[in-house]
C-alpha positions in Angstrom: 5.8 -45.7 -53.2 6.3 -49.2 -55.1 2.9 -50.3 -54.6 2.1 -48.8 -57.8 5.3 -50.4 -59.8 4.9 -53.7 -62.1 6.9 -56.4 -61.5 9.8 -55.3 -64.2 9.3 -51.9 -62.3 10.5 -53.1 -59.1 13.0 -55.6 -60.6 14.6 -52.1 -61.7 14.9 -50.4 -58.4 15.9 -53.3 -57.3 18.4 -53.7 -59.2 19.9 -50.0 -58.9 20.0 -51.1 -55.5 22.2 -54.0 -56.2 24.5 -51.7 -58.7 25.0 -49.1 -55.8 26.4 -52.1 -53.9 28.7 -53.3 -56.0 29.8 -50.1 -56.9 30.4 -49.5 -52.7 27.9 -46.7 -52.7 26.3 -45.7 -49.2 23.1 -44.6 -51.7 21.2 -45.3 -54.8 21.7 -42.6 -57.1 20.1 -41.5 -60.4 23.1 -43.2 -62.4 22.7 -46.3 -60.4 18.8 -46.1 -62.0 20.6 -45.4 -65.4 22.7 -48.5 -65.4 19.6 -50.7 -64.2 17.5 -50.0 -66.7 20.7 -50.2 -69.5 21.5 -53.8 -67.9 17.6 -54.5 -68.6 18.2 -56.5 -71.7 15.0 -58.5 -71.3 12.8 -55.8 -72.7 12.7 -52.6 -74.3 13.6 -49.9 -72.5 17.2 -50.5 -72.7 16.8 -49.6 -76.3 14.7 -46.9 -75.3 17.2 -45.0 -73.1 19.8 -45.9 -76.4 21.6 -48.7 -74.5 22.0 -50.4 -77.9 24.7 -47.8 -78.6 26.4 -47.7 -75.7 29.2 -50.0 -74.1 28.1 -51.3 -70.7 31.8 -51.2 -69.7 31.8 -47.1 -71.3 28.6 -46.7 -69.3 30.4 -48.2 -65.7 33.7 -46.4 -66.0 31.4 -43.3 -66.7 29.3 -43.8 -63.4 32.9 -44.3 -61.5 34.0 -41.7 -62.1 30.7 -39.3 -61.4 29.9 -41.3 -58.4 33.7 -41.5 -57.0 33.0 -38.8 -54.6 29.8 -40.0 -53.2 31.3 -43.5 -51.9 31.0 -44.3 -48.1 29.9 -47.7 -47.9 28.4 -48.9 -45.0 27.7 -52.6 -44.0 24.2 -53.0 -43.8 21.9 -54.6 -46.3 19.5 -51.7 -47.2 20.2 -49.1 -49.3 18.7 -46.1 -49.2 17.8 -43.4 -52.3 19.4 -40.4 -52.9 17.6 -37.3 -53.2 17.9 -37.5 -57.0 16.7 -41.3 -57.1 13.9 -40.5 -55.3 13.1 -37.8 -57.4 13.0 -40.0 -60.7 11.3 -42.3 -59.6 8.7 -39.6 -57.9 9.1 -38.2 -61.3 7.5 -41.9 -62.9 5.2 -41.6 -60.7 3.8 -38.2 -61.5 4.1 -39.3 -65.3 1.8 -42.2 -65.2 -0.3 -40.0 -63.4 -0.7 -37.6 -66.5 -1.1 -40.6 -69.0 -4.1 -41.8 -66.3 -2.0 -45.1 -66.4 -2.4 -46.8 -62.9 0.3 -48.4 -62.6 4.5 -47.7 -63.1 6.4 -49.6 -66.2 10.3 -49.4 -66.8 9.2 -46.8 -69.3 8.2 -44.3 -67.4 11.1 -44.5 -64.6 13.4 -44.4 -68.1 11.0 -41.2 -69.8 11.5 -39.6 -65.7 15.2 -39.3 -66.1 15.0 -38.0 -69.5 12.8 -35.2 -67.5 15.4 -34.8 -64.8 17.8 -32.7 -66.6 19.9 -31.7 -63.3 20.1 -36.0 -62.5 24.0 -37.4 -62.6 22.4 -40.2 -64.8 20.6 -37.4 -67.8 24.7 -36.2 -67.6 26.1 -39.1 -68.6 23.6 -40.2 -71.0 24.1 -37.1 -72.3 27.8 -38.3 -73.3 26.8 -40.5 -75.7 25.5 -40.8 -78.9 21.9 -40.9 -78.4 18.6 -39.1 -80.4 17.4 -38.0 -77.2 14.2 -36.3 -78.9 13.4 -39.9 -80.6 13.6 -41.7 -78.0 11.8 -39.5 -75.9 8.9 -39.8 -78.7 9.7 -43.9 -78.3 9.1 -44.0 -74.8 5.8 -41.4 -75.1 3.8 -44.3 -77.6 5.3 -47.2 -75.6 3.6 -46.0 -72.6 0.5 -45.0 -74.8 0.1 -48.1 -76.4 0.5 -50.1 -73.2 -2.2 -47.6 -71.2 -4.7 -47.9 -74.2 -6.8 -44.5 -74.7 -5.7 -41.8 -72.7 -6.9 -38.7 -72.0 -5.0 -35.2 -71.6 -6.4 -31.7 -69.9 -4.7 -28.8 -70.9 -3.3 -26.5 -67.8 -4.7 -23.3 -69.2 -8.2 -25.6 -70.7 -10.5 -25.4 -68.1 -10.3 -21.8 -68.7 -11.8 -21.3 -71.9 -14.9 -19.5 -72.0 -17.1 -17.7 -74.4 -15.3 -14.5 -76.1 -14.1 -12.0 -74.1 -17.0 -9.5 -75.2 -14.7 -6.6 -73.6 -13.5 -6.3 -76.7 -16.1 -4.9 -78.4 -14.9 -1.2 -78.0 -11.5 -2.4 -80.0 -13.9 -3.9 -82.6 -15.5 -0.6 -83.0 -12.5 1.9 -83.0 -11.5 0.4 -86.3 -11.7 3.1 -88.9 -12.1 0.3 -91.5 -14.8 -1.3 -89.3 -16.4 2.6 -88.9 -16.9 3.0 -92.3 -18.4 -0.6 -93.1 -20.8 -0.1 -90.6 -21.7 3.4 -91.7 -22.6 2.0 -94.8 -24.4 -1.0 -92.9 -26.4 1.4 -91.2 -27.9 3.3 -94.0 -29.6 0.6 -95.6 -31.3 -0.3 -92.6 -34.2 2.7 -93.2 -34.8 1.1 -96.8 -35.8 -2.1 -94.9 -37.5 -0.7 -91.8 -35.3 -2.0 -89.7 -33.6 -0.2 -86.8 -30.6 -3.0 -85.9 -27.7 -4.2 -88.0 -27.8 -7.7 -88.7 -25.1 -10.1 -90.7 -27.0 -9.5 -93.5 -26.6 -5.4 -93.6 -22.9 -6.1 -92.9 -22.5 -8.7 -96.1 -24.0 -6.2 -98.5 -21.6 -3.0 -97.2 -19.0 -5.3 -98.3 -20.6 -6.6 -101.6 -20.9 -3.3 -102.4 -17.7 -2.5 -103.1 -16.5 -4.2 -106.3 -12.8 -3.6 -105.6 -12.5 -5.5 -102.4 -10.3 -8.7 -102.8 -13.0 -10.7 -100.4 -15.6 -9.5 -103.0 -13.6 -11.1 -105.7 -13.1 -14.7 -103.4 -16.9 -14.7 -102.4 -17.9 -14.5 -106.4 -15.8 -17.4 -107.4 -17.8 -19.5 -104.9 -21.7 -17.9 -106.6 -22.1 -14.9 -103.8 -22.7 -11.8 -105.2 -24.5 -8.5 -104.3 -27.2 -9.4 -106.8 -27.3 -13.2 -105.6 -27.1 -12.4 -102.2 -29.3 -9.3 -102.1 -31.6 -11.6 -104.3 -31.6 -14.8 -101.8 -32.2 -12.0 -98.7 -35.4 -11.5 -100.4 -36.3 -14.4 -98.9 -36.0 -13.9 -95.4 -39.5 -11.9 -94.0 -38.5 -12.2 -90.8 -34.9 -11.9 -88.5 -35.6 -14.4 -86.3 -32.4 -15.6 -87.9 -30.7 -12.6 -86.3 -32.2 -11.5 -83.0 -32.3 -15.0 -80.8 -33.9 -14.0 -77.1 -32.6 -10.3 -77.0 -32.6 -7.4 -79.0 -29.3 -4.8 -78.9 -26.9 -2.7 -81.1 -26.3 -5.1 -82.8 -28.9 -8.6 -83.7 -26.7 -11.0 -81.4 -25.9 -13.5 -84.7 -24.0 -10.1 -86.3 -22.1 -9.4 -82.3 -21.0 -12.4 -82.1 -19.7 -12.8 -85.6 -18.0 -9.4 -85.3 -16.2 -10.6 -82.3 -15.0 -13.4 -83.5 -13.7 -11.2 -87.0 -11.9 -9.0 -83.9 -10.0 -12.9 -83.1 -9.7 -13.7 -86.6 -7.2 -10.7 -87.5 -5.3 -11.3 -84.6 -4.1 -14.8 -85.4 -3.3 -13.4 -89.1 -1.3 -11.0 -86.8 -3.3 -7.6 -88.1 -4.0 -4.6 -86.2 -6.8 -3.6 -88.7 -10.1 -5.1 -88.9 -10.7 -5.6 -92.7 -13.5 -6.8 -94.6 -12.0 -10.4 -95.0 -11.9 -10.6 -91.4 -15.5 -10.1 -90.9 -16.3 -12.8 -93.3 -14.0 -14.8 -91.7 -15.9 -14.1 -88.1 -19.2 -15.3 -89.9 -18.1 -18.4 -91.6 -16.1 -19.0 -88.0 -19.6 -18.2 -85.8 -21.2 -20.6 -88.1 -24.9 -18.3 -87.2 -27.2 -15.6 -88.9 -28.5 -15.0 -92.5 -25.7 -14.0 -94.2 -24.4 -17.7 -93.2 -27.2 -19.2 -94.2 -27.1 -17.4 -97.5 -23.9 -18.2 -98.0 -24.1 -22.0 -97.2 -26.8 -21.6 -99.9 -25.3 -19.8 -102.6 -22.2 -22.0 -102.2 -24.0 -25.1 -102.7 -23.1 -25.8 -99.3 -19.6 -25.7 -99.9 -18.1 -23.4 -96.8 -14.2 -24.5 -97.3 -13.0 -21.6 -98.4 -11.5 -20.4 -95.0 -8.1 -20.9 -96.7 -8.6 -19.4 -99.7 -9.1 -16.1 -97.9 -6.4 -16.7 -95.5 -4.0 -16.6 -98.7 -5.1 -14.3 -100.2 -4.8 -12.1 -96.6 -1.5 -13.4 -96.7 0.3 -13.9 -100.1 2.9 -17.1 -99.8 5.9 -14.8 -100.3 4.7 -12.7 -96.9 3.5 -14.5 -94.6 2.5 -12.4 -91.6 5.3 -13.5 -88.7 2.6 -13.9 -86.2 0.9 -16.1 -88.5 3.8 -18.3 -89.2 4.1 -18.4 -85.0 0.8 -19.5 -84.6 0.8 -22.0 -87.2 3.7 -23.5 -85.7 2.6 -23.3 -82.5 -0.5 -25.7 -83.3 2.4 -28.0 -85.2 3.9 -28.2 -81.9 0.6 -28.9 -79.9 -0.2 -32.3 -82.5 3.3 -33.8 -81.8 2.1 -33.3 -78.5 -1.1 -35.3 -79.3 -2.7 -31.9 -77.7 -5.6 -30.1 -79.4 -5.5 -27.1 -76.8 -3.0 -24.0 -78.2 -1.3 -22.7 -74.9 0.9 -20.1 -74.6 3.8 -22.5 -73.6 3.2 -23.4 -77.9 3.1 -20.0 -79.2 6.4 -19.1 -77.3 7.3 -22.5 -79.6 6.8 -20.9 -82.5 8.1 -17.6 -81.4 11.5 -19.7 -81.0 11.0 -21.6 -83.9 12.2 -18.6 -86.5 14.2 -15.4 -86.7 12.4 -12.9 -84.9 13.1 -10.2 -82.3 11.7 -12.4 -79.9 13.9 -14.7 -80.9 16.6 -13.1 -80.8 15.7 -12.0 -77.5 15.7 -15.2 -75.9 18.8 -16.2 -77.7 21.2 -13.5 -76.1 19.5 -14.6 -72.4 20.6 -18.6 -72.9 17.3 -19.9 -74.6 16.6 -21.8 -77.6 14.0 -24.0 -79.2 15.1 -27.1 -78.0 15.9 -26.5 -74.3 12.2 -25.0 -74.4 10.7 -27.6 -76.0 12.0 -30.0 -73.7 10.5 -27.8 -70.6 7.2 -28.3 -72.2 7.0 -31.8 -72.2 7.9 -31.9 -68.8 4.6 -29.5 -68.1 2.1 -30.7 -70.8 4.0 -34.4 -71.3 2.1 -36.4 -74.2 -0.7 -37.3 -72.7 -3.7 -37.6 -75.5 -5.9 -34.3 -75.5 -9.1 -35.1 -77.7 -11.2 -32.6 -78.8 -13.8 -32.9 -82.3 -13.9 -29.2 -82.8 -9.9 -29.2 -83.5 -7.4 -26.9 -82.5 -8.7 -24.0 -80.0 -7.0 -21.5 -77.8 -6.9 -21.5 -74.3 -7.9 -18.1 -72.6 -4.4 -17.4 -71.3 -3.3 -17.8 -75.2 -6.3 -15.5 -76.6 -5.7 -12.8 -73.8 -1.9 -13.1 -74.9 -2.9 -12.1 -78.7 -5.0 -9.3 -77.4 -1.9 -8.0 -75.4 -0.2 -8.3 -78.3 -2.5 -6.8 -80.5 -2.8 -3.8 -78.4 0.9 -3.0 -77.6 1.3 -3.2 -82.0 -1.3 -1.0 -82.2 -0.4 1.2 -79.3 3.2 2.1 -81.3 1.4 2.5 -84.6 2.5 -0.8 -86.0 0.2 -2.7 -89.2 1.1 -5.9 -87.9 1.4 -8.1 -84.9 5.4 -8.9 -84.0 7.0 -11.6 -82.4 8.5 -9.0 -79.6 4.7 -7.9 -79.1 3.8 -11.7 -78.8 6.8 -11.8 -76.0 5.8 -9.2 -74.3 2.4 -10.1 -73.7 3.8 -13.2 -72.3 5.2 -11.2 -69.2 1.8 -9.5 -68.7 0.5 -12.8 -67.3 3.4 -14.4 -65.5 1.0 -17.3 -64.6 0.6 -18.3 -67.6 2.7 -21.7 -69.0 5.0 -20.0 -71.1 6.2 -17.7 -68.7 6.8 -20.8 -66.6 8.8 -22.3 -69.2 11.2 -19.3 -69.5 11.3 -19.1 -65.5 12.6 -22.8 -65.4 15.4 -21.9 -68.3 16.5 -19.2 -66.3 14.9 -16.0 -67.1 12.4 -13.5 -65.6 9.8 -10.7 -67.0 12.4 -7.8 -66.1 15.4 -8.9 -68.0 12.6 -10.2 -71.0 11.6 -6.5 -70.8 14.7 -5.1 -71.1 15.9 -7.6 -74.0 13.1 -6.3 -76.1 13.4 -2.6 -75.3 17.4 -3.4 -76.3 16.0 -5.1 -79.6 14.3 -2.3 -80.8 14.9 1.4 -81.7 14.1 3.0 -78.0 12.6 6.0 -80.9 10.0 4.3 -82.2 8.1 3.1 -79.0 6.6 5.0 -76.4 8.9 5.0 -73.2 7.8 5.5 -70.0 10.1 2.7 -68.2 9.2 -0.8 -68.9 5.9 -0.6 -68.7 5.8 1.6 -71.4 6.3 -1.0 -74.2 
């Protein structure tokens, strides 16, 4: 295994070895690893691990007396490793693996029993007074800035994929969507044309005066005379169709779709008009685009402008706030990917039903956080496009989004978010919460407690 370990690596095995020795130990255990790397006064990591603020001598009578029971000396000049030694330093190993760093530093054996929470050595450094999280955070950009670029792959990344076009009978259940597209569909004879395109979906909405996204989109020069005026100049819908020709002009399904994923993360069960928009500015394709680019002077920022005024600053949506949270939590992680490990982050990270949840079965935000670095670590994810979701996160919003609207709800919950997270017990988060202790069946059962059993339809768990 020490091929892979610098110099200073092996200098601290080595060491640990020599500790166990003097301390009579028949093994090298994890708090003979601790003291090795606190006795490293030559570099770094003994500031790293906090050794700055504590006593050697504290640190030695502490390791006495955990290790009292463990002493059988033998005579014989080679030590072997505990089962918890050899798992921090397997533990190093497996870190510099995730950083893509080829070989092992005294940082990462000092970051691996950080990471080995049941280790004798994380129980007495626990004993001190130490900023675990900072130094944690320390030993992250040490081993960044010493391995140069590296680069990150999300668990759940490889399976993102184009939208989950399954949804499409959600999308038009939607009485608000219904009626927009009733509208859409009339002016299609006045044109000649027989399939609804962005464009026919723009005007429905321009048509109404009262609509707040009507009011947004004229501050910015889009009106239904400017637009209907700049669609004058499209003679063809080449914009629209692409290669194939359906219900919809491809350009408008995909934009649509995308609205469906828009209301989700604002944590609404109802598609409204300021979705839709939102789905075309976010699909980026089709005339009304275009048109709007135009008419804005090529000024499409205004993505935030309707998220407020979706969500005034006094109510902000709780799924919302989750999410947001959840991609603040992904960039200290240096990650651009949004798991669901992150949204059940932000689902901690506030009083909720989830939350409260979790905090009668033992977990809280920090214990969970710390489970995620030891599955995602801080390994740099780059990405141009910023922040996306992996599937297992998008298929956890639609969950959610279904069980809301199942019991008549007008807005996504954090219990709904939780929930969904036990309908794919693959998935990261679910991991996370196994690790801490917990399973789906008593997560089920904590929600159904949560709530008023009269205002969901019960049919045993499964009926949440």
């Amino acid at each position: 295994m020490l091929e892979k370990f610098t110099q200073k690596a092996i200098d601290i095995v080595q060491n640990a070895q020599i500790q166990a020795g003097n301390f009579g130990s028949d093994k090298v255990y994890s708090e003979h690893i601790l003291l090795a790397l606190a006795l490293n006064n030559k570099g770094v990591e003994a500031k790293l691990i906090g050794a700055e603020k504590i006593n050697q001598d504290d640190l030695i009578d502490f390791i006495n007396k955990k290790i009292s029971s463990k002493r059988k000396p033998k005579m014989r000049e080679y030590i072997s490793f505990s089962a918890s030694a050899k798992s921090i330093l397997e533990k190093s190993v497996e870190i510099a693996r995730q950083y893509n760093n080829a070989l092992i530093m005294p940082a990462h054996i000092a970051l691996a029993v950080f990471f080995s929470k049941n280790s004798g050595a994380y129980e007495i450094l626990k004993e001190f007074d130490i900023d675990e999280e900072k130094i944690v955070s320390s030993l992250c950009r040490l081993i960044e800035k010493n391995s140069g670029k590296t680069y990150y792959k999300h668990p759940e990344k490889q399976e993102i994929q184009n939208p989950a076009f399954a949804n499409i009978d959600n999308l038009l259940d939607e009485h608000t969507v219904a009626n927009l597209l009733k509208t859409a569909q009339s002016k299609l004879s006045t044109m000649g044309y027989e399939i609804l395109g962005t464009e026919q979906i723009i005007q429905s909405i321009l048509d109404n005066p009262d609509n707040s996204i009507t009011k947004i989109l004229e501050t910015y020069g889009i009106s239904k005379e400017s637009f209907d005026n700049e669609l004058k100049n499209f003679s063809d819908r080449n914009e629209e169709y692409g290669e194939r020709k359906i219900i919809f002009t491809p350009n408008a399904f995909r934009a649509m779709l995308v609205s469906l994923d828009a209301a989700r993360e604002t944590g609404s069960v109802e598609i409204r008009p300021e979705h839709i928009v939102l789905g075309i500015l976010r699909s980026k394709k089709g005339i009304a685009y275009r048109i709007f680019d135009k008419l804005s002077n090529h000024s499409l920022n205004f993505e935030e402008t309707i998220l407020k005024d979706i969500n005034s600053a006094s109510d902000i949506p709780e799924t919302l706030a989750i999410l947001r949270f959840g991609k603040a939590e992904a960039a200290n992680f240096n990650k651009k990917t949004v798991g669901t490990e992150m949204i059940l982050l932000g689902i901690l990270s506030q009083q909720n039903i989830g939350y409260e949840v979790l905090k009668k079965l033992g977990i809280g935000l920090k214990d969970a956080r710390r489970e995620v670095e030891s599955l995602v670590g801080y390994g740099i994810e780059e990405n141009n496009n910023g922040f996306e979701y992996s599937l297992r996160a998008k298929k956890m919003l639609d969950i959610a989004y279904c069980a809301a609207k199942r019991h008549g709800k007008t807005k996504i919950g954090a219990e709904h978010l939780l929930y969904a997270i036990t309908k794919q017990p693959d998935c990261l988060a679910m991991k996370v919460l196994e690790n801490l202790g917990t399973d789906v069946l008593e997560i089920k059962q904590g929600i159904l407690q949560e709530l008023n059993p009269e205002t969901i339809n019960r049919q045993g768990l499964e009926g949440f």
